[in-house]
N, C-alpha and C positions, 0 to 999 in steps of 0.2 A: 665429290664436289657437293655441298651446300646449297638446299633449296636456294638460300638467299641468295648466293654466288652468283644468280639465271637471273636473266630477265623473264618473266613469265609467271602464273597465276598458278599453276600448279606444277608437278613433277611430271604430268603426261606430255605437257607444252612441250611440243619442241623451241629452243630457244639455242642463246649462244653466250658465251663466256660475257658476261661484263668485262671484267676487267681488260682483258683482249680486246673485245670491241670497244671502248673506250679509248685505250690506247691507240689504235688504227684510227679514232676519228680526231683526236688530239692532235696526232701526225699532220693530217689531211688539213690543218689551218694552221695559221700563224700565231705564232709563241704569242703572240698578245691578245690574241682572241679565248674567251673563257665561254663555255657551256656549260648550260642550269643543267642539274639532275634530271630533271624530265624528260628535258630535250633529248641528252642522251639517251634514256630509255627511250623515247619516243624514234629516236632514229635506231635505235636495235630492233624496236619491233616491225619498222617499216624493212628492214634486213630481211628480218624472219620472214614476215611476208612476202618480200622477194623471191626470197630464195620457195618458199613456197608456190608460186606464182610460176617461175621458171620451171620445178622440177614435173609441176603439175602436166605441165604443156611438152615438156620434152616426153614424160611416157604416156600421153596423148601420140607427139607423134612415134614415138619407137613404136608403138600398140601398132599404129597406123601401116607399120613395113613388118608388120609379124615378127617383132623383134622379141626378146623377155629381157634383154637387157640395155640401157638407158646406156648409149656411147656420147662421146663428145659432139659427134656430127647432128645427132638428138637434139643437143641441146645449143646448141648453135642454132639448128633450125626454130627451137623453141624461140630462142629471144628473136629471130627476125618475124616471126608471127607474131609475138607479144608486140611489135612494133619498137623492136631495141637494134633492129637493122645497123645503125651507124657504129654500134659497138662492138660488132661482132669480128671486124678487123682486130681490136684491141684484146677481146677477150682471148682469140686465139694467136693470137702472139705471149698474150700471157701464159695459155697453158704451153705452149712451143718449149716456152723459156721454165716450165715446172718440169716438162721431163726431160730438158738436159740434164739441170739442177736434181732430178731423178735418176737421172744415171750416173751421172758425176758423183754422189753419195754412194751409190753399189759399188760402184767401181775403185772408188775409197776404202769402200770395206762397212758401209751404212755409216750411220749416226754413231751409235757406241764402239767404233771402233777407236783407236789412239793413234793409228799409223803402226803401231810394232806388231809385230807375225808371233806367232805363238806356234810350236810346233804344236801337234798332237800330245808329245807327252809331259809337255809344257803345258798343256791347256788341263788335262786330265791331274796332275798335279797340283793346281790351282784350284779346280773345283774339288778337291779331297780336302786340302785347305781352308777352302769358304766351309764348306761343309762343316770341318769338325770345329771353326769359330760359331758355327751355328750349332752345334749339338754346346758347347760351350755354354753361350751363353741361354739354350733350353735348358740346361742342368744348371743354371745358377750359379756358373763360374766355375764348377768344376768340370776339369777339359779331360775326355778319353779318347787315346790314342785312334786313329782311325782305321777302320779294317783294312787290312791288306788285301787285291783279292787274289783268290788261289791262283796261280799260274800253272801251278799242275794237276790238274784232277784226275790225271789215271793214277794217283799214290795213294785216292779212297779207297778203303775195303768194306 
């Protein structure tokens, strides 16, 4: 991604997609209402800092339970001390509904799956394929058959 891509002053910033955030705030009003460039950044960077704000105070409290790692109930607790109490219904209904939508993908078979099964020697013939399109086109168009592998190695002397 493209410094310029980021909202943010340098490549250390942490930051967040413009385009994405752009898009989610377009969403969030009505097709007739238009935002200045600024404002947009302006509202990403109040994001950033959000999200900075939160994360900060969730491993405040995980630190707090001898934790090393920042759970959801972390940060749940974070936003009711941040005084975001009234949200914290919504936030965990929201993530309820990310790990269905989390298991409902595995269970699919993830993201790049298509729905069709592939045996083992179905998959292994495939990737010998990709392969020798890839030696292919390293060699600049000229294609070499692709190794077989041994299937018998006790006929080595």
């Amino acid at each position: 991604m493209e410094p310029m891509d980021i909202v943010g002053k340098s490549k250390e910033d942490a930051s967040l997609p413009k385009a994405t955030m752009t898009k989610i705030i377009k969403e969030m009003l009505p097709p007739d209402v238009r935002v200045a460039r600024d404002a947009q950044d302006l509202l990403i960077e109040c994001c950033v800092e959000f999200i900075n704000l939160v994360s900060s105070e969730s491993n405040e409290v995980c630190s707090k339970e001898d934790k090393r790692t920042i759970a959801p109930e972390h940060v749940l607790k974070a936003l009711e001390v941040l005084g975001f109490g009234e949200y914290i219904e919504e936030v965990y209904a929201a993530y309820e509904q990310h790990k269905i939508e989390t298991m409902q993908d595995s269970l699919k078979g993830g993201k790049w799956s298509n729905g069709a099964e592939m045996t083992e020697e179905e998959a292994a013939a495939e990737q010998q394929r990709m392969f020798a399109e890839a030696r292919a086109r390293m060699n600049g168009g000229a294609t070499a058959p692709p190794k077989q592998p041994d299937l018998n190695p006790s006929l080595e002397s």
